[in-house]
ZAKETI-802329 format. One record per residue (C-alpha): residue number from 1; residue in three letters; z, x, y. Coordinates in Angstrom, 1 decimal. Layout:
BEGIN
 marfi kolro      Z      X      Y
   NUM   ALA      Z      X      Y
...
END
This chain:
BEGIN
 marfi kolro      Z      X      Y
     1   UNK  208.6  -58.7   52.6
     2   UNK  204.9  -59.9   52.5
     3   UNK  202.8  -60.2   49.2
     4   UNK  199.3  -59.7   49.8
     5   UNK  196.4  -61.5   47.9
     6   UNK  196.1  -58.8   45.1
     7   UNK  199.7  -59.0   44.3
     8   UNK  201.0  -56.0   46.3
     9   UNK  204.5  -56.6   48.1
    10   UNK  204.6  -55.1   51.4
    11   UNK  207.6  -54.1   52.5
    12   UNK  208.7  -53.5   56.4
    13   UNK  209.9  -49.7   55.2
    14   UNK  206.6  -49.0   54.1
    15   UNK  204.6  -50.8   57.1
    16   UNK  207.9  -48.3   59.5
    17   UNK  206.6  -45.2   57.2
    18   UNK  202.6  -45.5   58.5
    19   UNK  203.5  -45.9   62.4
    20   UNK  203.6  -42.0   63.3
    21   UNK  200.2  -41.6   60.9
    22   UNK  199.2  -45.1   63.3
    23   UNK  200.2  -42.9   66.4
    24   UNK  198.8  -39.8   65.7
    25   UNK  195.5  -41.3   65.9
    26   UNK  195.8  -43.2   69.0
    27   UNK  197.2  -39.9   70.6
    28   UNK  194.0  -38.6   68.8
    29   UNK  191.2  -40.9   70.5
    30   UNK  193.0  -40.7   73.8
    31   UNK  192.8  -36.6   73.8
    32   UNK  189.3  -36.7   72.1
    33   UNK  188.1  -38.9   75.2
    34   UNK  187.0  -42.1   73.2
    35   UNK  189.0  -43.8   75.6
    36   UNK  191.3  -43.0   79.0
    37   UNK  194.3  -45.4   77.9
    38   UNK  195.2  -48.2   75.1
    39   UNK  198.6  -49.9   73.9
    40   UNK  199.3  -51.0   70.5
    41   UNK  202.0  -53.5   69.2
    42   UNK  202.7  -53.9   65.2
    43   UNK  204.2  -57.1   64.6
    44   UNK  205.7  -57.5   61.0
    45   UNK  207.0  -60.5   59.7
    46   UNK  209.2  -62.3   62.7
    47   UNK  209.7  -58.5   64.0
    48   UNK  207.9  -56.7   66.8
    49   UNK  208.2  -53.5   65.1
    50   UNK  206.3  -50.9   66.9
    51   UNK  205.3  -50.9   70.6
    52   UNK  203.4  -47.7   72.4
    53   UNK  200.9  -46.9   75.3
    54   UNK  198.8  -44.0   75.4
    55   UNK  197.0  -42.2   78.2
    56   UNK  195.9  -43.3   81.5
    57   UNK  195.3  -46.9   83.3
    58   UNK  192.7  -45.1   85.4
    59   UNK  190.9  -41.8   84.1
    60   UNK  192.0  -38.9   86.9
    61   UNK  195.2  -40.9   88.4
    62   UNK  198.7  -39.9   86.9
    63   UNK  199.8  -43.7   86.0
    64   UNK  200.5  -43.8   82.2
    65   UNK  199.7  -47.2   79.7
    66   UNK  203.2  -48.2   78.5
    67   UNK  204.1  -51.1   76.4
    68   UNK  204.0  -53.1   79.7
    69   UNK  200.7  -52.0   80.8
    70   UNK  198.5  -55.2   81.6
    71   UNK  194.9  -55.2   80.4
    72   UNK  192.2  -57.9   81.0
    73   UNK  191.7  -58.7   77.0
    74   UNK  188.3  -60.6   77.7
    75   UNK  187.4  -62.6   74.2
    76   UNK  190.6  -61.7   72.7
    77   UNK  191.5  -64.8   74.9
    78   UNK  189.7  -67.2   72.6
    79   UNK  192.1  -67.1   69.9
    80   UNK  195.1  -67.2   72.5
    81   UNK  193.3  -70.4   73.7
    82   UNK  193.1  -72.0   70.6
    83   UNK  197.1  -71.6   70.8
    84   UNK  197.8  -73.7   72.6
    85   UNK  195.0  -76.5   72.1
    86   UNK  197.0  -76.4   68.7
    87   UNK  200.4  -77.0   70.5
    88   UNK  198.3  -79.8   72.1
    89   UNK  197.4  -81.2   68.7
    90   UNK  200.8  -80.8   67.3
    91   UNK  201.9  -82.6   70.1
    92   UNK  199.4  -86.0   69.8
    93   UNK  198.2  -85.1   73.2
    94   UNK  194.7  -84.5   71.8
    95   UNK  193.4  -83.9   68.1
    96   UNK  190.5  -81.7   66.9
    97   UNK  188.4  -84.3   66.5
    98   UNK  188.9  -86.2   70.0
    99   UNK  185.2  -86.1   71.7
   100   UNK  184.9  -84.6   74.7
   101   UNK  182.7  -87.8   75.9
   102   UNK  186.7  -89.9   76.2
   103   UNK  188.6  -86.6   77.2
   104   UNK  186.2  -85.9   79.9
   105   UNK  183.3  -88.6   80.9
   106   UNK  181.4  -86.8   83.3
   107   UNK  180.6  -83.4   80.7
   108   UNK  176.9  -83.9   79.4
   109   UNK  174.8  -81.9   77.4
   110   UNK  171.3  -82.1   77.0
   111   UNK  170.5  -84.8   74.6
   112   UNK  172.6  -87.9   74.5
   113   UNK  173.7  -87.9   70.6
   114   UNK  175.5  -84.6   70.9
   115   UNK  176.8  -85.5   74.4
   116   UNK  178.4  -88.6   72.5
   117   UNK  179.8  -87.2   69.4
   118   UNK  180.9  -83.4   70.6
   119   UNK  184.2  -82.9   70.0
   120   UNK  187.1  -80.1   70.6
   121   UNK  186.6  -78.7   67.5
   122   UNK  183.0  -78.4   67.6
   123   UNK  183.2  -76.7   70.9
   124   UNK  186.2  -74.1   69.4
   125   UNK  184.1  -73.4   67.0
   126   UNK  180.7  -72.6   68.4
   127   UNK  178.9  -75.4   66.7
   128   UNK  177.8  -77.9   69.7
   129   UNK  174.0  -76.2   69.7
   130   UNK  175.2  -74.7   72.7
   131   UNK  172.8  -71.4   73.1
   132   UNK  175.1  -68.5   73.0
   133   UNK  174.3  -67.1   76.3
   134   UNK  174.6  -70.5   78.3
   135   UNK  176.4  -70.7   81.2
   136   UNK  176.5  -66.7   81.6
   137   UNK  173.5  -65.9   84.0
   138   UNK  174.9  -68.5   86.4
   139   UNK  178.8  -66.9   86.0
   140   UNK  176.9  -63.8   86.6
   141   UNK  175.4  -65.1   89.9
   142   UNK  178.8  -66.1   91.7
   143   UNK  179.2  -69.7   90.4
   144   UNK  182.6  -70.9   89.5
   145   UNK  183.4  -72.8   86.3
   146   UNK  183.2  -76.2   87.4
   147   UNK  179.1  -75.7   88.5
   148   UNK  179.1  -73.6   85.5
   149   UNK  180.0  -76.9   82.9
   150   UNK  177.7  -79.4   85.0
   151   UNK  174.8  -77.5   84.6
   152   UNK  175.3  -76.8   81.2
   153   UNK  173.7  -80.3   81.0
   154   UNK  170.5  -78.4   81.4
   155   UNK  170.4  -76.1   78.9
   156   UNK  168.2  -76.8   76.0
   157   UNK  169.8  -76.2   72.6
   158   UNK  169.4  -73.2   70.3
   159   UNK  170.2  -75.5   67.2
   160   UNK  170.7  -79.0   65.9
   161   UNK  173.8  -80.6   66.7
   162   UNK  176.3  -78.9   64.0
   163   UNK  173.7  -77.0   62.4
   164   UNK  174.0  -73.2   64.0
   165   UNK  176.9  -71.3   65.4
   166   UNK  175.7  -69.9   68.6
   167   UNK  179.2  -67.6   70.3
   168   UNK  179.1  -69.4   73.6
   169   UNK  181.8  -68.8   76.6
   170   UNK  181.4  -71.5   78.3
   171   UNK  181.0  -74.3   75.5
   172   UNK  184.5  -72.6   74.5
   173   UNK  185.7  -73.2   78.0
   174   UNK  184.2  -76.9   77.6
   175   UNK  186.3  -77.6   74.6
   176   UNK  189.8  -75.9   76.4
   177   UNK  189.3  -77.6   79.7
   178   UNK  188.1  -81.4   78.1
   179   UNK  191.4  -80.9   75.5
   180   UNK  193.8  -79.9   78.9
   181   UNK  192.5  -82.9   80.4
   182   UNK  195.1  -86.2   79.6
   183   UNK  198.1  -83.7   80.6
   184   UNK  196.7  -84.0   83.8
   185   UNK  197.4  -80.4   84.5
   186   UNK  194.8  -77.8   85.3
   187   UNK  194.4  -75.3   82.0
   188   UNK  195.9  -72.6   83.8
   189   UNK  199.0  -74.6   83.9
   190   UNK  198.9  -75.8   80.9
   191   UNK  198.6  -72.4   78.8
   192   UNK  201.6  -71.3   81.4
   193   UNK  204.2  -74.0   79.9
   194   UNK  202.7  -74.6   76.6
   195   UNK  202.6  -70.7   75.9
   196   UNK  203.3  -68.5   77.8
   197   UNK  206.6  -69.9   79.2
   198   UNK  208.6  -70.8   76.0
   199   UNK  207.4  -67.4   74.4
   200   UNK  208.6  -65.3   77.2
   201   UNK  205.1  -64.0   77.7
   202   UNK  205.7  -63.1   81.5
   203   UNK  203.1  -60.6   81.7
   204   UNK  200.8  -63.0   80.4
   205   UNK  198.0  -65.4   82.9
   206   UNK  194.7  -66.9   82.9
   207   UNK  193.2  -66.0   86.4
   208   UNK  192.5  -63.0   88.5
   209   UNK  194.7  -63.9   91.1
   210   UNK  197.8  -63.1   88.9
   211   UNK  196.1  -59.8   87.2
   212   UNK  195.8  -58.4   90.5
   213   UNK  200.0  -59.2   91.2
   214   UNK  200.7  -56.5   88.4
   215   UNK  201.7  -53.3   89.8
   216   UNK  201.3  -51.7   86.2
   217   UNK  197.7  -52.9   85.3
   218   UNK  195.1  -51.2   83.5
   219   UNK  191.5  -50.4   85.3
   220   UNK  188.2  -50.7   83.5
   221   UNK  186.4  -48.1   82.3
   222   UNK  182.4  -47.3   81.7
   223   UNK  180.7  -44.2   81.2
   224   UNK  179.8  -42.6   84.2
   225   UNK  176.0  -41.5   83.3
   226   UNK  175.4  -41.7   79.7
   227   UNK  177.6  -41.5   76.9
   228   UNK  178.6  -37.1   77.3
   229   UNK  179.8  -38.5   80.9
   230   UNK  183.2  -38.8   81.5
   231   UNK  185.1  -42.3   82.0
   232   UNK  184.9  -43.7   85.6
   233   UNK  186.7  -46.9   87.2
   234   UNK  183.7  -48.4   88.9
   235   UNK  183.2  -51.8   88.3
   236   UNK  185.9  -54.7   88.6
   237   UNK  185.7  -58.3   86.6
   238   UNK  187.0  -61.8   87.7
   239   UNK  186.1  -63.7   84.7
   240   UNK  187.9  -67.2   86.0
   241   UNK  185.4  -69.0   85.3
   242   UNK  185.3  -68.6   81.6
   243   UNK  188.7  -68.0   81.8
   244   UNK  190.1  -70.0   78.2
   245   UNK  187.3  -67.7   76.7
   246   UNK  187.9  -64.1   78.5
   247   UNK  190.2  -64.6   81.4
   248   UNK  193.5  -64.1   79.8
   249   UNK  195.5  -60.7   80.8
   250   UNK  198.3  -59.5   79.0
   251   UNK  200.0  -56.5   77.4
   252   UNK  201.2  -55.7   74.0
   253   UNK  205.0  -56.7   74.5
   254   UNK  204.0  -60.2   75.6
   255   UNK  201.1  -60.3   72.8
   256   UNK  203.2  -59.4   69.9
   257   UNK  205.1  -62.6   70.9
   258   UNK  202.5  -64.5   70.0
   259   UNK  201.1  -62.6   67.0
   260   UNK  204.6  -63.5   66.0
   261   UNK  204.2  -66.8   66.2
   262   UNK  200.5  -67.2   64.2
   263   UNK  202.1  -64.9   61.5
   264   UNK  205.1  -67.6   61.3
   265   UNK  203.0  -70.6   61.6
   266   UNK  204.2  -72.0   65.1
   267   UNK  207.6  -70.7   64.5
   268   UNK  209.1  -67.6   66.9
   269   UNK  213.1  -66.9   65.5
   270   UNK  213.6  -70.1   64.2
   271   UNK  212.2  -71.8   66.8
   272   UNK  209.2  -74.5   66.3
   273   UNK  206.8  -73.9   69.3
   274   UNK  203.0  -75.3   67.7
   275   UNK  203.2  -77.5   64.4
   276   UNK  202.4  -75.4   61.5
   277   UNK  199.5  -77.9   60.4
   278   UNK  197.4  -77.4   63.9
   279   UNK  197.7  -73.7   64.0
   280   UNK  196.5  -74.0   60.7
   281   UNK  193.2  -75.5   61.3
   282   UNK  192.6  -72.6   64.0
   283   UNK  192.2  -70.2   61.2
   284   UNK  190.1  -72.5   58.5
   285   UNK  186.7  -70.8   57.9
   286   UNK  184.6  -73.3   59.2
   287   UNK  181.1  -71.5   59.8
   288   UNK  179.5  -68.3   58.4
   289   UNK  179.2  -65.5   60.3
   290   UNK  177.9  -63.0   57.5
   291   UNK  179.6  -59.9   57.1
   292   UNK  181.1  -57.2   59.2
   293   UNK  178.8  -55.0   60.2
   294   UNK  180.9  -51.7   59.3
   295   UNK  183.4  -52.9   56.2
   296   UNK  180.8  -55.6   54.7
   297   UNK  183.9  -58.4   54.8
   298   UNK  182.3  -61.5   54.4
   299   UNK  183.1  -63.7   58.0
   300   UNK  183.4  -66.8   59.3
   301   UNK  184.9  -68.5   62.7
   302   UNK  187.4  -71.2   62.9
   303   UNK  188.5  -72.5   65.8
   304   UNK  189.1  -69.1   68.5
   305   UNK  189.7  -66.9   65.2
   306   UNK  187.2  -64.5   63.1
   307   UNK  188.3  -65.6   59.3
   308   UNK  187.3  -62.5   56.9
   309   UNK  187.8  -61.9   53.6
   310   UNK  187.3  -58.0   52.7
   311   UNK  188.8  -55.0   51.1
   312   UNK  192.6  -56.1   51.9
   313   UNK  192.4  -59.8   51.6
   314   UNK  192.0  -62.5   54.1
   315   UNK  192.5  -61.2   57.8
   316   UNK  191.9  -63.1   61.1
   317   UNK  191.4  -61.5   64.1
   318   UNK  189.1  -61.6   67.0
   319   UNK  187.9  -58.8   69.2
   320   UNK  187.3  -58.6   72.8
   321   UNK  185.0  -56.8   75.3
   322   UNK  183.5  -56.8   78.6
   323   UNK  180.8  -54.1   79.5
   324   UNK  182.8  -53.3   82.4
   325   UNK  185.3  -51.7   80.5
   326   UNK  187.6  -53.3   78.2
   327   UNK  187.9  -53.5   74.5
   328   UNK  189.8  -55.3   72.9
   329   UNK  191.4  -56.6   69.0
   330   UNK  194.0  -58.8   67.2
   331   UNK  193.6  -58.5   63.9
   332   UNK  195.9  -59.9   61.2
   333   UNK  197.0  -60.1   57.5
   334   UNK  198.2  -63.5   56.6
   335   UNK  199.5  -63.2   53.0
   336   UNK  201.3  -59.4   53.7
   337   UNK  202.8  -61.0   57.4
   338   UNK  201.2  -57.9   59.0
   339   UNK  199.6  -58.3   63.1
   340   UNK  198.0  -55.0   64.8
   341   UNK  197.2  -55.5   68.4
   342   UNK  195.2  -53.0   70.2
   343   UNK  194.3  -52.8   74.6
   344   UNK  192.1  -50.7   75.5
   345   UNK  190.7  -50.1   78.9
   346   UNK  186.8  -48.7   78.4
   347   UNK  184.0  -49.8   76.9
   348   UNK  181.8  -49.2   74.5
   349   UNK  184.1  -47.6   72.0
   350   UNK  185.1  -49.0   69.0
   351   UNK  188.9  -47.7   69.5
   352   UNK  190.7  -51.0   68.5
   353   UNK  188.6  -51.8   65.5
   354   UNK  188.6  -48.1   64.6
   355   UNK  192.7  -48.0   64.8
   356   UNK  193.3  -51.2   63.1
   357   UNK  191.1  -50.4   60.4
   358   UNK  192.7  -47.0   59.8
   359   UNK  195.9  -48.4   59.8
   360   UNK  195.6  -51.2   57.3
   361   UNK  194.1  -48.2   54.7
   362   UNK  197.4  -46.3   55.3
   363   UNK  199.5  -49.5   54.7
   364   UNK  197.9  -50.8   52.0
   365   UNK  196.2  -47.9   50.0
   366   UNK  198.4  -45.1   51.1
   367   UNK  195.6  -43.2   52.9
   368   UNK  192.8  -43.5   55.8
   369   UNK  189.4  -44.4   53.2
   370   UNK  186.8  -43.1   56.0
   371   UNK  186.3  -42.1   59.6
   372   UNK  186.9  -45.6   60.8
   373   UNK  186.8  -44.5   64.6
   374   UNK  183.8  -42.7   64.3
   375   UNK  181.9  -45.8   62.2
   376   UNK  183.0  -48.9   64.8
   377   UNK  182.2  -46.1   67.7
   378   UNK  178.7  -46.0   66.7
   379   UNK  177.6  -49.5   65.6
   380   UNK  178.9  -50.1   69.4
   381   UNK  177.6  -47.4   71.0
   382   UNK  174.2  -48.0   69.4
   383   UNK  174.6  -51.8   70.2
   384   UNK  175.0  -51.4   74.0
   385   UNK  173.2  -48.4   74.9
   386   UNK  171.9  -48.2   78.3
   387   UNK  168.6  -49.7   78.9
   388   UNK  166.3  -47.0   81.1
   389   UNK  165.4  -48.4   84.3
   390   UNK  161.6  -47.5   83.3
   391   UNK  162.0  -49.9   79.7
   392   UNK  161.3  -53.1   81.9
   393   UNK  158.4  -51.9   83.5
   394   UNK  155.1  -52.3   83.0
   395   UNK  154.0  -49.6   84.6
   396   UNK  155.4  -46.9   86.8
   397   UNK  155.1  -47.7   91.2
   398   UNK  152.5  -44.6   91.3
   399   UNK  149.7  -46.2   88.7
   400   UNK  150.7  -50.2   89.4
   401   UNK  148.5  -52.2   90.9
   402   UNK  149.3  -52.9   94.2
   403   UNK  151.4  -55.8   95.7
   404   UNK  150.1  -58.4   98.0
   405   UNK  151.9  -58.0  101.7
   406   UNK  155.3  -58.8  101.2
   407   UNK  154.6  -62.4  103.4
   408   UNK  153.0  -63.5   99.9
   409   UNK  156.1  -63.7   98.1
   410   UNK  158.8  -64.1  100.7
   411   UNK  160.5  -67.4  100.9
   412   UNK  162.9  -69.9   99.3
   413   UNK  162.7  -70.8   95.7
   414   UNK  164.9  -73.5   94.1
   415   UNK  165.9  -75.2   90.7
   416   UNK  168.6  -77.3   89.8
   417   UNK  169.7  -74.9   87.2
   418   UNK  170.2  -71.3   89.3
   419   UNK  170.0  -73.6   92.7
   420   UNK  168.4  -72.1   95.7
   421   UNK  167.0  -68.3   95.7
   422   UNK  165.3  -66.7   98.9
   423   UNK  162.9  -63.7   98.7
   424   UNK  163.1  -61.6  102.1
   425   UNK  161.5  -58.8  104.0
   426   UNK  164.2  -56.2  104.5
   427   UNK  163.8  -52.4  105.4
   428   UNK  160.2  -52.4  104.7
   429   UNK  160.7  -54.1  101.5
   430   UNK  161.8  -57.4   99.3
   431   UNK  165.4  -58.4   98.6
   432   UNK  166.2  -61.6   96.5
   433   UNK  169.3  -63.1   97.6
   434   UNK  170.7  -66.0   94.9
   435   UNK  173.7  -67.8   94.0
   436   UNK  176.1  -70.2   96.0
   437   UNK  175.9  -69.2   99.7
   438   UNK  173.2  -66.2   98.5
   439   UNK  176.2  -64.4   98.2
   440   UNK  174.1  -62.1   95.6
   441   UNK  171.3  -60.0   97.1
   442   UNK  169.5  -57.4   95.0
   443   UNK  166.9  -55.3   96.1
   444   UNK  163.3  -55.5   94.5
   445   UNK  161.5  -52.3   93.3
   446   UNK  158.1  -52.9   93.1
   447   UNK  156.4  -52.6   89.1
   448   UNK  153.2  -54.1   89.0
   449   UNK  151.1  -56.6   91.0
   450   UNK  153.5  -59.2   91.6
   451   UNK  156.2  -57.8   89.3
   452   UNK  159.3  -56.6   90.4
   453   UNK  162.4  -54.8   89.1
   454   UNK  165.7  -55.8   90.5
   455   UNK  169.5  -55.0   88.6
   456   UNK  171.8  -58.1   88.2
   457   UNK  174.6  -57.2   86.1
   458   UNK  177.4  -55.2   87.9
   459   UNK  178.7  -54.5   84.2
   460   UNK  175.4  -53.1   83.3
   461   UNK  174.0  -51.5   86.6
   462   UNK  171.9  -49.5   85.1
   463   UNK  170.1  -51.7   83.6
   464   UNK  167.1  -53.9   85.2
   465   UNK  165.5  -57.3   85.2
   466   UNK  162.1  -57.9   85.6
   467   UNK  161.1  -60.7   89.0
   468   UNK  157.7  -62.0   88.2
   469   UNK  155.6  -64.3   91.0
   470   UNK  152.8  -67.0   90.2
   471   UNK  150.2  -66.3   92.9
   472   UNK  148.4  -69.5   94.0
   473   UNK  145.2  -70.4   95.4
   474   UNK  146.1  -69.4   98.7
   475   UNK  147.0  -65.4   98.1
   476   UNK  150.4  -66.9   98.0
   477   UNK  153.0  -67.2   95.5
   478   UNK  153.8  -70.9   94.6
   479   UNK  156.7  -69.9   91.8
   480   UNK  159.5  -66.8   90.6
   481   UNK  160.5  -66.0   87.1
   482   UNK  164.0  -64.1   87.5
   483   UNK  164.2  -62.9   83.9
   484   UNK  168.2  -62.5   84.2
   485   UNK  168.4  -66.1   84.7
   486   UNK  165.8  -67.0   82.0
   487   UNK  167.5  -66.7   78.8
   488   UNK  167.4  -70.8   77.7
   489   UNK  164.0  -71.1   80.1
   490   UNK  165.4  -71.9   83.0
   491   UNK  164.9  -68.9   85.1
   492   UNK  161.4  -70.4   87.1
   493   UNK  162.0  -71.7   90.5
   494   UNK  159.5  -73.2   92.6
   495   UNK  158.8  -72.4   95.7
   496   UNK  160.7  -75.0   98.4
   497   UNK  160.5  -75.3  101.8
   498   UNK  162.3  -72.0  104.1
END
């Protein structure tokens, strides 16, 4: 039995009594379309109590989700992370409060105080001043995580030191990789025989590579063209370089495993595996998030974990997504010893959120208070909506100003932040080729003048970026603004010898 902050025991017959309520609605979303497959696991207490898959791992193929079903779980690997940085702590191998400046001596961010003083914790919880979005254009662009960290030296910061929370990948990945560091191990290995290994977890990995080994893996899903379309596989995501913060992949058997283990406080039947004092600092609410934007639960991050405190009591979860075509959601209740995991395989759709939400109201009240489902599915579907490929453009090619001859802006461009970029005649028009090797070439639509629309993100492909040249004195153009790559400032390059 569990007792839950307001006094209510919870017992595991009454958690056993909600599951076919639980399943009839995943059976529901799956039929209705909100998404083509997901897999739950209901952890209570020490127990795995309820594993089931639902639907399809790719929309118009026969494979069914089962328990075993592997599904990339994006930013639901931040709180997995934080696992086993807390096995680290428990172990003396690092603490919270080692800086990264002893752990690893060649990461550097902008300004020397913070580069001194950040530490692991800081990083883990979002706090380093760190601009949410650094890092991301450049992952975006081909470069692997190693260029990714070195460069994050450049960014300016979107806070003070301490002072704002700013969600950021790839300081997360700073604070994993810097706390992995005096094993000597790489964190790949490291999460393997921390973790995964003495939990059984063998479903469970940190890099594309091994996604790719399971037979029975789930594809990602997106819209087709617009939100009546139906679910299509078109888009694939290797997210190693981030990988502590979204490159985990796992299914629900190996997952409730671990939910077993933060409901237990380190402890898997009887068996010590992180020392109850470090995973407890994971899930201290450290910095205000405000409130959930559909229950109103007042939120805060610790270290890889959402900390809320709303109409059940204190929960900690953390939800996961890429605009690929995954969606993803832990979410737990502490006091009542009650875990929820939901996979899902499309995106946007507010599935796992809608689920677990439903499901704590039958466990704990007895009934389902409101269309959950249909509230998390529109605060996402209004939150990632596609952007028309007209929205960037100042005006339409038939009334824009004409462009110079394409010899005025063709060339090589360079900063140390995106690195070289080359503008090139091709087919009677402009590409722009970026990244290491140029590996990324996008065409260029022209929009106005020297404005051009080109479309970075393979996760969004509908959706554009605007290319804007300086012209100088010479009809030429001396300078690019790529406005993907602009986000902290940094998206100007220069023009540099071809």
């Amino acid at each position: 039995m569990g007792q839950t902050l307001t006094g209510q025991t919870l017992t595991r017959a009454q958690v056993a009594a909600r599951l076919p309520a639980l399943e009839a609605l995943a059976r529901g979303a799956v039929d209705a379309g909100a998404v083509p497959g997901l897999a739950i696991a209901v952890v209570f207490g020490d127990e795995t109590l309820w594993l089931k898959g639902f639907g399809r791992r790719e929309a118009g193929r026969p494979d069914a989700v089962d328990a075993d079903t592997v599904f990339q779980i994006a930013s639901l690997s931040k709180p997995v992370t934080a696992t086993v940085v807390a096995a680290l702590v428990g172990r003396g191998v690092v603490g919270w409060e080692s800086r990264i400046a002893d752990l690893d001596p060649g990461f550097r961010l902008l300004e020397p105080y913070p580069t001194a003083e950040v530490t692991v914790r800081d990083l883990l919880n979002h706090r380093s001043g760190l601009p949410g979005h650094a890092g991301d254009d450049l992952e975006g662009i081909g470069y692997g995580r190693d260029a990714i960290l070195h460069r994050l030296r450049l960014v300016p910061p979107s806070s003070s030191f301490r002072a704002g929370y700013a969600y950021s990948n790839f300081g997360f990945t700073a604070g994993a990789v810097a706390a992995a560091k005096p094993t000597g191990q790489s964190w790949d290995a490291v999460a393997r025989d921390t973790l995964f290994g003495p939990l059984g977890m063998r479903s469970t990995g940190t890099t594309q590579a091994e996604f790719l080994t399971r037979a029975n893996r789930a594809a990602l899903h997106v819209r087709a063209g617009g939100p009546a379309e139906p679910w299509a596989a078109r888009v694939t995501r290797d997210p190693d370089a981030q990988a502590p913060a979204g490159g985990v992949s796992s299914n629900v058997r190996d997952l409730a495993q671990w939910v077993r283990l933060a409901i237990g406080s380190g402890m898997v039947a009887g068996r010590r595996h992180v020392a109850a004092a470090a995973l407890a600092e994971t899930h201290a609410p450290l910095t205000a998030r405000g409130t959930n934007p559909v229950s109103g639960a007042a939120s805060f991050y610790g270290l890889g974990w959402n900390v809320e405190f709303g109409r059940h009591g204190l929960v900690w979860g953390h939800a996961g997504a890429f605009s690929a075509g995954a969606q993803t959601l832990v979410s737990i209740h502490p006091a009542s010893r009650l875990g929820v995991v939901v996979l899902t395989n499309a995106f946007p759709s507010g599935v796992p959120e809608g689920l677990a939400d439903s499901f704590a109201d039958l466990v704990f009240d007895g009934a389902v208070g409101k269309d959950w489902l249909r509230a998390w599915g529109d605060v996402y579907g209004s939150m990632f909506a596609a952007v028309p490929a007209t929205a960037a453009a100042p005006g339409s090619p038939a009334d824009a100003p004409a462009a110079l001859g394409p010899s005025a802006y063709a060339g090589a461009y360079a900063n140390a932040y995106v690195g070289r970029a080359v503008v090139a005649e091709a087919n009677g028009g402009l590409t722009l080729s970026v990244g290491p090797g140029l590996a990324r070439t996008y065409p260029l639509r022209h929009a106005g003048r020297d404005v051009f629309l080109y479309f970075p993100d393979a996760e969004a492909p509908d959706t554009p970026a605007t290319l804007r040249f300086a012209i100088g004195g010479q009809g030429r153009a001396t300078a690019m603004t790529a406005e993907s790559l602009d986000g902290s400032g940094l998206g100007t390059l220069e023009r540099v010898p071809d």
